[in-house]
KOLMAR-67415 format. One record per residue (C-alpha): residue number from 1; y, z, x. Coordinates in steps of 0.5 Angstrom, whole numbers, plus 2048, in hexadecimal, padded with zeros to 3 digits. Each point is the difference from the previous one (the first is absolute). Example, Ala and Ser with C-alpha at 12.3 -4.5 7.8 and 13.67 -1.06 7.14 Angstrom:
# KOLMAR-67415
n:1 yy:7F7 zz:810 xx:819
n:2 yy:807 zz:7FE xx:802
END
This chain:
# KOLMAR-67415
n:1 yy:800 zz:800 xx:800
n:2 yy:807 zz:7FF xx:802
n:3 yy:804 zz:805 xx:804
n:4 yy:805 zz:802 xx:7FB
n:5 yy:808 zz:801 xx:801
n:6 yy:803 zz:805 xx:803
n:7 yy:804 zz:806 xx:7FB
n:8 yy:805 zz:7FF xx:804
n:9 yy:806 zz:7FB xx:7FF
n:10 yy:807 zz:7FF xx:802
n:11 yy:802 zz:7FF xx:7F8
n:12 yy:800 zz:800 xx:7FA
n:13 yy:7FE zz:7F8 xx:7FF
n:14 yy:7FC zz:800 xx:805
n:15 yy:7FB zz:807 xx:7FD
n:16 yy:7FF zz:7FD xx:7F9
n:17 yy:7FE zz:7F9 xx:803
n:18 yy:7FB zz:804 xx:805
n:19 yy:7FD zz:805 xx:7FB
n:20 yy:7FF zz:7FA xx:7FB
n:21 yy:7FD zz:7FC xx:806
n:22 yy:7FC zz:808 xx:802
n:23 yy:7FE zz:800 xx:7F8
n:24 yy:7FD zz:7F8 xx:801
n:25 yy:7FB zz:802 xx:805
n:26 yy:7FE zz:806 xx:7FD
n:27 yy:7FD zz:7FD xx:7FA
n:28 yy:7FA zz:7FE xx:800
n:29 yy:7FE zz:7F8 xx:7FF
n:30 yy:7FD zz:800 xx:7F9
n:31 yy:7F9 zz:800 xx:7FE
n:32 yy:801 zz:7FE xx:7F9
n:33 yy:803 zz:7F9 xx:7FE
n:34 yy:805 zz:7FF xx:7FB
n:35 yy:7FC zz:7FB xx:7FC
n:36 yy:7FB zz:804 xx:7FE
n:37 yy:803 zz:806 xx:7FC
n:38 yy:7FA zz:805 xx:800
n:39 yy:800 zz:805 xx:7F9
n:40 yy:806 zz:805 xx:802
n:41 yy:805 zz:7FA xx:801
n:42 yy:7FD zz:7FD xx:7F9
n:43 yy:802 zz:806 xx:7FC
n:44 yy:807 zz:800 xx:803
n:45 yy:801 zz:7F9 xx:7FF
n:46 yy:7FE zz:800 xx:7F9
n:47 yy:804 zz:806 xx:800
n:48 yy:806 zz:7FD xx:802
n:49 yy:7FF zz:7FA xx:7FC
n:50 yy:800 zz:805 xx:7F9
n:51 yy:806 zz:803 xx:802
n:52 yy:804 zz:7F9 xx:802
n:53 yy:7FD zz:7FD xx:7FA
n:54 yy:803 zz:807 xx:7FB
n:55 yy:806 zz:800 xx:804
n:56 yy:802 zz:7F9 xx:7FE
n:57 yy:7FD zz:800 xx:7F9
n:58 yy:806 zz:806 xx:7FF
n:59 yy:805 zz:7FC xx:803
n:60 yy:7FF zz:7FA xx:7FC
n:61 yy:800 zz:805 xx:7F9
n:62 yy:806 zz:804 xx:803
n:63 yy:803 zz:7FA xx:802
n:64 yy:7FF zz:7FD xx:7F8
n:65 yy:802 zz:807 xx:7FD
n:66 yy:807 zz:800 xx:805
n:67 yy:801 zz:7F9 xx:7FD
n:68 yy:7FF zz:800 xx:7F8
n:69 yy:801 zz:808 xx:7FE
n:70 yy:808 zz:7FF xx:802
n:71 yy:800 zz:7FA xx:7FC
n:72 yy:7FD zz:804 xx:7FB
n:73 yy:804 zz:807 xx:7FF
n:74 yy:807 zz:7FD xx:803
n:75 yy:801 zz:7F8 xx:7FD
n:76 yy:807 zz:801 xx:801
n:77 yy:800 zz:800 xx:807
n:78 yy:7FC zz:7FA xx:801
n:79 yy:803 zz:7FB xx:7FB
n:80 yy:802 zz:7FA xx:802
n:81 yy:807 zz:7FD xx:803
n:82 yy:803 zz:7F9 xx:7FD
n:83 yy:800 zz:7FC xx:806
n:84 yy:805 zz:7F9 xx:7FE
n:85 yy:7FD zz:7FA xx:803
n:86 yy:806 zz:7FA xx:7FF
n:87 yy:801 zz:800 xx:7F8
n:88 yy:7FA zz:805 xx:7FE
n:89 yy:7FE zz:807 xx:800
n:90 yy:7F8 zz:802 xx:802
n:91 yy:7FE zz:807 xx:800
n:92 yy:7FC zz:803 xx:806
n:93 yy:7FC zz:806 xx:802
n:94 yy:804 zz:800 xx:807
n:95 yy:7FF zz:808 xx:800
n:96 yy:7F9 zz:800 xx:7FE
n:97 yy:7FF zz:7FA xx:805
n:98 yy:804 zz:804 xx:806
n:99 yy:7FB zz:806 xx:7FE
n:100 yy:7FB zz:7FD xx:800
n:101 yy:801 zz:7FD xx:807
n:102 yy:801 zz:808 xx:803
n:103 yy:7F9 zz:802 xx:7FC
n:104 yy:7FD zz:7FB xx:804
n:105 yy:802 zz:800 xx:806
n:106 yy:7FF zz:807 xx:800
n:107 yy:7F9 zz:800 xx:7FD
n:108 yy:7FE zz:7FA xx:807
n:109 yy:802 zz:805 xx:804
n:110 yy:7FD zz:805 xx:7FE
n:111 yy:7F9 zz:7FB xx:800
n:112 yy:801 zz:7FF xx:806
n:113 yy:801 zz:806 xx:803
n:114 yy:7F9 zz:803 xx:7FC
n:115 yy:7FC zz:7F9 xx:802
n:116 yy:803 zz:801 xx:808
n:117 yy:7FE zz:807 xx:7FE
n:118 yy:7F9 zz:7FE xx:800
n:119 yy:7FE zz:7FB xx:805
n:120 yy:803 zz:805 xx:805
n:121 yy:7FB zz:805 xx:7FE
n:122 yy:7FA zz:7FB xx:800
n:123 yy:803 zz:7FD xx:808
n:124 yy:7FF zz:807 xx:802
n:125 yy:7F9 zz:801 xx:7FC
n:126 yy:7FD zz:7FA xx:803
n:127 yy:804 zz:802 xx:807
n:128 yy:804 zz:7F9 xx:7FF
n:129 yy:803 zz:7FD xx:805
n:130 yy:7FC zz:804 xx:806
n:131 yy:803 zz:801 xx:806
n:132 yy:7FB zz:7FE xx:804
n:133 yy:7FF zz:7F9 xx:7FC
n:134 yy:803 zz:7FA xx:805
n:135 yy:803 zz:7FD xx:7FA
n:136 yy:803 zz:808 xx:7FE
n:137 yy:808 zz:7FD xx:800
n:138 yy:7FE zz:7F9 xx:7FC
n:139 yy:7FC zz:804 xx:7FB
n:140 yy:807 zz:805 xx:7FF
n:141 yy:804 zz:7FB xx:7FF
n:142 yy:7FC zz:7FB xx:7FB
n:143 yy:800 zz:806 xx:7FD
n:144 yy:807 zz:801 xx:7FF
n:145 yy:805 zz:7FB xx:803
n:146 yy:7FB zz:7FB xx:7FF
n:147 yy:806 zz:7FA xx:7FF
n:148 yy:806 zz:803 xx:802
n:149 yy:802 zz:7F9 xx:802
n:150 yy:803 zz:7FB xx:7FB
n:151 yy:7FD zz:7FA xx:803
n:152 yy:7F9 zz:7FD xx:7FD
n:153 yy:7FC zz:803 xx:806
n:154 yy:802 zz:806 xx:7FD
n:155 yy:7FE zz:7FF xx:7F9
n:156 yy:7F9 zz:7FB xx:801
n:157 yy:7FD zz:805 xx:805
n:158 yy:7FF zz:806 xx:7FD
n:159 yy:7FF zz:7FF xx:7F9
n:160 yy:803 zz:7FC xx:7F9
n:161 yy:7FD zz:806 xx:7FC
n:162 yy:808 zz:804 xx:800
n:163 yy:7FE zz:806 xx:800
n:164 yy:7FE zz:800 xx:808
n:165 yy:802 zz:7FA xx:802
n:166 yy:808 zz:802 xx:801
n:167 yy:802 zz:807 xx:801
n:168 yy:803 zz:805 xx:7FB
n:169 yy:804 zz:7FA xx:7FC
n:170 yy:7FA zz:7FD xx:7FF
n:171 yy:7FD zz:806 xx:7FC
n:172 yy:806 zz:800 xx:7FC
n:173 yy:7FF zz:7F8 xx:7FF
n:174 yy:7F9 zz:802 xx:7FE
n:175 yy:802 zz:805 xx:7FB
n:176 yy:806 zz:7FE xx:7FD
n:177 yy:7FB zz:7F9 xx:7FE
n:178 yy:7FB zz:805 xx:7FE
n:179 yy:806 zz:802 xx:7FB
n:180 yy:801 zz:7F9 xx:7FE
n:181 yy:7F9 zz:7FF xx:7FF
n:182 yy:7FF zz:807 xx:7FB
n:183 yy:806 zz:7FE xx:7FC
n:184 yy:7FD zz:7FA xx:7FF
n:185 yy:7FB zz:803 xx:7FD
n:186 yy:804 zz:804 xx:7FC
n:187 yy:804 zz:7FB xx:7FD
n:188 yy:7F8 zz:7FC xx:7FE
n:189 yy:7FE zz:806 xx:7FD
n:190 yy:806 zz:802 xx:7FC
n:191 yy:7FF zz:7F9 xx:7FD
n:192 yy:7F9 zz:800 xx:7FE
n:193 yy:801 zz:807 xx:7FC
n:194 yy:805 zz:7FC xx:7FC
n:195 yy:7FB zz:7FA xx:7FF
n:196 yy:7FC zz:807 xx:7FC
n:197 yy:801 zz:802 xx:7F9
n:198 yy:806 zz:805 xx:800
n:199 yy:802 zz:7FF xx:808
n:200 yy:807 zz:7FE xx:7FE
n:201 yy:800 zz:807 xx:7FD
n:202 yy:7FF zz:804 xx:805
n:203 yy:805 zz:804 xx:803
n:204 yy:805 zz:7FE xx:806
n:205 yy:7FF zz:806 xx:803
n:206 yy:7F7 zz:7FE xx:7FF
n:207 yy:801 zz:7FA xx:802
n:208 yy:803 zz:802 xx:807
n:209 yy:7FB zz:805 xx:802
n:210 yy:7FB zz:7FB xx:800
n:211 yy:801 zz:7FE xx:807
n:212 yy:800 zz:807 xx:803
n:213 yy:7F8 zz:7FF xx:801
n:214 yy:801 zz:7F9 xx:801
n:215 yy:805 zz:802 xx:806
n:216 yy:7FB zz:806 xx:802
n:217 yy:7FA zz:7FB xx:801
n:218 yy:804 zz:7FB xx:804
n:219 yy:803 zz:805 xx:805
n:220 yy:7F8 zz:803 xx:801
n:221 yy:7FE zz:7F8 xx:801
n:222 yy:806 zz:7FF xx:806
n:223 yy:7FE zz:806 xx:803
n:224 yy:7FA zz:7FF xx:800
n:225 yy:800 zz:7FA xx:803
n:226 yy:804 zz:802 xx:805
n:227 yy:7FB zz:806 xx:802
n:228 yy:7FB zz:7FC xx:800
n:229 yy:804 zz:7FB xx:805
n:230 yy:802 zz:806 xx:804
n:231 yy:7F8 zz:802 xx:801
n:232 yy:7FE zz:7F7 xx:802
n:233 yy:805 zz:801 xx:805
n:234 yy:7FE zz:807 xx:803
n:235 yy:7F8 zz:7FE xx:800
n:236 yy:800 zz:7F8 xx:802
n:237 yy:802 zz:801 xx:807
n:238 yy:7FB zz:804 xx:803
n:239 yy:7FC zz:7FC xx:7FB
n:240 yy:802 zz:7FA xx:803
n:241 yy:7FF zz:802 xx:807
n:242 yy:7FA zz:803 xx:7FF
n:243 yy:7FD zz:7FA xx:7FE
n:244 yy:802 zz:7FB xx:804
n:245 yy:7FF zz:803 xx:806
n:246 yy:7F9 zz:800 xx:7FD
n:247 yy:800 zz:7F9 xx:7FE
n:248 yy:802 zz:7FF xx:807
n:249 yy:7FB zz:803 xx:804
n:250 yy:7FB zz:7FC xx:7FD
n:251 yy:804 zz:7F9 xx:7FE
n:252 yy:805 zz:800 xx:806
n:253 yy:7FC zz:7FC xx:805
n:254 yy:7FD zz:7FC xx:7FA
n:255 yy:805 zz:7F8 xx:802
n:256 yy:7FD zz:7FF xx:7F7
n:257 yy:802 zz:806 xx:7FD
n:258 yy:807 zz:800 xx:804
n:259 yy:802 zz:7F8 xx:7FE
n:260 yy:7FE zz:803 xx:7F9
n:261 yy:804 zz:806 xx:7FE
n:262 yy:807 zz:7FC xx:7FF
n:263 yy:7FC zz:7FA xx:7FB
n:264 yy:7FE zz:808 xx:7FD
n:265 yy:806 zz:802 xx:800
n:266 yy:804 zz:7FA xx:7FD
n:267 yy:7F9 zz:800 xx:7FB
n:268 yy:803 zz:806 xx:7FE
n:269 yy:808 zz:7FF xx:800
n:270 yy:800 zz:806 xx:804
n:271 yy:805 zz:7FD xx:806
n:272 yy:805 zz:7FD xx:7FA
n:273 yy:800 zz:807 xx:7FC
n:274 yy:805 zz:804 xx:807
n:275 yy:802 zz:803 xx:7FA
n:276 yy:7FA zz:804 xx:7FF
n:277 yy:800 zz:806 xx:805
n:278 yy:7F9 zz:801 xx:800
n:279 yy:7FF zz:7F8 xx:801
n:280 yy:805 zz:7FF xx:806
n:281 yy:7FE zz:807 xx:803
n:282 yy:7F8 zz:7FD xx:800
n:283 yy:801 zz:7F9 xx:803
n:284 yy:806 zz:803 xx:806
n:285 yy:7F9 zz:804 xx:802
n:286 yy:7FC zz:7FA xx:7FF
n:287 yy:804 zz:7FC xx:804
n:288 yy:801 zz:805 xx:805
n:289 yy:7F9 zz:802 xx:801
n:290 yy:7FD zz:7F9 xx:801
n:291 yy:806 zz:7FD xx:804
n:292 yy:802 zz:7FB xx:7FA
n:293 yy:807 zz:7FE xx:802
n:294 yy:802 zz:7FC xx:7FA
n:295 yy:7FB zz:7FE xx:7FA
n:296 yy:801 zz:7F9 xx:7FE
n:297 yy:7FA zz:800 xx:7FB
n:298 yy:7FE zz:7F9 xx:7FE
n:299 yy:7FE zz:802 xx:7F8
n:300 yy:7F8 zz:7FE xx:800
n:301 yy:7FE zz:806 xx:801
n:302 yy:7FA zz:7FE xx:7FA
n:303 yy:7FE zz:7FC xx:805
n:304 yy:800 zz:803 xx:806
n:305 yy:7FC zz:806 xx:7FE
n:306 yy:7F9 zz:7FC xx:7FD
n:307 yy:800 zz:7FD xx:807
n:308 yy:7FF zz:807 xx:804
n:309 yy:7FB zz:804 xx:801
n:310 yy:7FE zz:805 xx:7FB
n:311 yy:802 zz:807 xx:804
n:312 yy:807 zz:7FC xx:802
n:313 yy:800 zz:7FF xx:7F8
n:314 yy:7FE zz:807 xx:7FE
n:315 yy:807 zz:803 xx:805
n:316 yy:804 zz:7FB xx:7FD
n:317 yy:7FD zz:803 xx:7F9
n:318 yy:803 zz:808 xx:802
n:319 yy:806 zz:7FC xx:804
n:320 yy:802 zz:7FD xx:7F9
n:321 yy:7FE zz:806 xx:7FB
n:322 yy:803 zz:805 xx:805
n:323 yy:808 zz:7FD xx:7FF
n:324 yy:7FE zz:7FE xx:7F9
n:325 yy:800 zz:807 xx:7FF
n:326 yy:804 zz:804 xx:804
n:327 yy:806 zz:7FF xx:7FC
n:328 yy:7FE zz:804 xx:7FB
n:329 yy:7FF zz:7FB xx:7FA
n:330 yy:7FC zz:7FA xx:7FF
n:331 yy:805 zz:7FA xx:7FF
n:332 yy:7FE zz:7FA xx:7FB
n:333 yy:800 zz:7FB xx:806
n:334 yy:7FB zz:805 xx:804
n:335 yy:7FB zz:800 xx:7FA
n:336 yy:800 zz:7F9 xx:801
n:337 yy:7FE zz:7FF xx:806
n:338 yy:7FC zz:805 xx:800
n:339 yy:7FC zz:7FD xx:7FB
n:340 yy:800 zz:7FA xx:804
n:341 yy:7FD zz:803 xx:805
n:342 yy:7FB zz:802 xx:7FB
n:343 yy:7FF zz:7F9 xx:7FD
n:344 yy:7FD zz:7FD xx:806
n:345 yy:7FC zz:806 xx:803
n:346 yy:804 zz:803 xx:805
n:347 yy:802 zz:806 xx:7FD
n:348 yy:7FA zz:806 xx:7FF
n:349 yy:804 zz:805 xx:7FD
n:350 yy:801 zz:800 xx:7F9
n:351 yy:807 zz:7FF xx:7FD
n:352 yy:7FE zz:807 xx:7FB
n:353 yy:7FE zz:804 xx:807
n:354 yy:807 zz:7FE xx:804
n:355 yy:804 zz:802 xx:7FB
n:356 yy:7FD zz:807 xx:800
n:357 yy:801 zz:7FF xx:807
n:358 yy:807 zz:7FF xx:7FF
n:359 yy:801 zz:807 xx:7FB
n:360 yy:7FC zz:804 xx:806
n:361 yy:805 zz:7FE xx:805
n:362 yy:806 zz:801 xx:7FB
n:363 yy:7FD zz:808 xx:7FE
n:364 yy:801 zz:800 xx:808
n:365 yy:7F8 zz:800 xx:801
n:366 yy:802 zz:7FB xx:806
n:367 yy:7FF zz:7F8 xx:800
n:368 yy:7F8 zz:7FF xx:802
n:369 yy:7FF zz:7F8 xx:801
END
């Protein structure tokens, strides 16, 4: 083990750098990896999910009561304001609309806060990012400031998906669109109680509660969209080192398998998806680990495969299931290639056991290929 620093030091910058740097070499290299969460981190994950899911859903329905019951007992205050435009007067609701805008901004911030809450409780869970990982700074970073620059490298590289993609601003894009998408709802709903008998009856104040659920249900769906992409990215790392290391060791002086893994990875679309973290993480360790300087696929891949022999056949097979998997979630384009394999007799997994697959590596048991 390395000699740790002196306690002496000449300043106060110089003492706390040393003794992070001391309380660096103290720790011990971690055993347990990340990608499997064993019983314990199961029950504190789940724990952490209830209480963001609750939180949230009280924040949705505090959020709808702050907007209608005001309404309700103080009608007056919430009139409208004559606005002339050229030789006509319109009514409009400027005060409700400008409440409306401060209730929301209140109730974004506060879902960040609470789902920002909960991906740094599951980081420290699963020891993300560890500080012995050679990638330690990369993975902070994506998890953070994934695209703090404005230019397209910026946004394509780490993600089209809003919430981890772009750093604190790009939570607030994706809550305030999940808001757009809640009133959107409302508004359908609302219109089919009218289509019922007596639906133009109900009470104005009746007709306003019934997007309290409806907003209590998309704020628990973007919340735990967003949990579930906070666990990807702290489990495909290790996930994806993993694996390639052991793919290389048995493929990596194999010149076959070597010219095939980008005709695998444009089979699969992976290289022109480097909006998907997982994805572009996976086909850098490629390129990487087999010396692959630039992938120029020529597109035939069906082809080159049935020419191989069947044990380069089979290493495809686990190269192209992995990153189909890795991200999380089966794609539409995924499936079908998949079935495609399946057609012509090079693919031995079934399409019902790579599924579950899928689900094992999501509940965090691991992605075994």
């Amino acid at each position: 083990m390395a000699t740790p620093p002196p306690n002496d030091t000449s300043g106060s910058t110089d003492h706390l750098a040393l003794r992070y740097l001391r309380r660096s070499l103290d720790t011990a290299h971690p055993a347990d990896e990340p990608f499997v969460m064993n019983d314990w981190e199961h029950r504190i994950f789940h724990q952490v999910k209830r209480q963001t899911v609750m939180l949230v859903t009280l924040l949705g329905t505090i959020g709808l009561l702050l907007l209608y019951l005001p309404q309700f007992f103080w009608p007056d205050f919430f009139s409208t304001t004559p606005i002339p435009v050229f030789n006509q007067t319109y009514e409009a609701p400027l005060i409700t609309i400008l409440y409306g805008i401060l209730l929301v901004y209140l109730e974004v911030y506060l879902l960040i806060y609470v789902n920002l809450r909960a991906i740094r409780i599951l980081m420290a869970l699963c020891q993300f990012p560890r500080a012995h990982d050679p990638q330690y700074e990369r993975h902070l970073y994506a998890m953070t400031e994934a695209a703090v620059e404005t230019d397209k490298s910026g946004l394509l590289l780490f993600g089209q998906s809003p919430y981890f993609s772009l750093p604190r601003w790009g939570l607030t894009i994706f809550f305030l669109y999940t808001k757009l998408k809640a009133a959107l709802s409302t508004y359908v709903i609302r219109l089919l109680l009218r289509q019922l008998p007596g639906g133009y009856a109900l009470p104005a104040m009746t007709n306003s509660l019934v997007s309290i659920p409806v907003f209590a249900v998309w704020n628990i769906i973007a919340s735990v969209a967003v949990i579930h992409e906070a666990r990807i990215r702290i489990m495909a790392p290790s996930t994806i080192r993993g694996f390639v290391d052991e793919i290389h060791e048995e493929w990596g002086h194999n010149e076959q398998f070597c010219s095939l893994i980008p005709e695998a990875l444009s089979f699969l679309s992976i290289q022109d998806r480097q909006f998907n973290y997982a994805h572009l993480l996976f086909t850098e360790e490629l390129m990487d680990r087999f010396g692959l300087d630039v992938i120029r696929p020529k597109g035939k891949f069906l082809e080159q495969i049935g020419q191989v022999s069947e044990d380069v056949r089979r290493g495809l097979e686990r190269l192209i299931v992995f990153g189909a998997l890795i991200d999380g979630r089966l794609s539409r384009l995924e499936k079908r290639r998949l079935r495609q394999l399946k057609a012509n007799g090079w693919l031995t997994y079934k399409m019902a056991d790579i599924k579950a697959i899928g689900r094992q590596f999501n509940h965090g048991q691991g992605l075994w290929v």
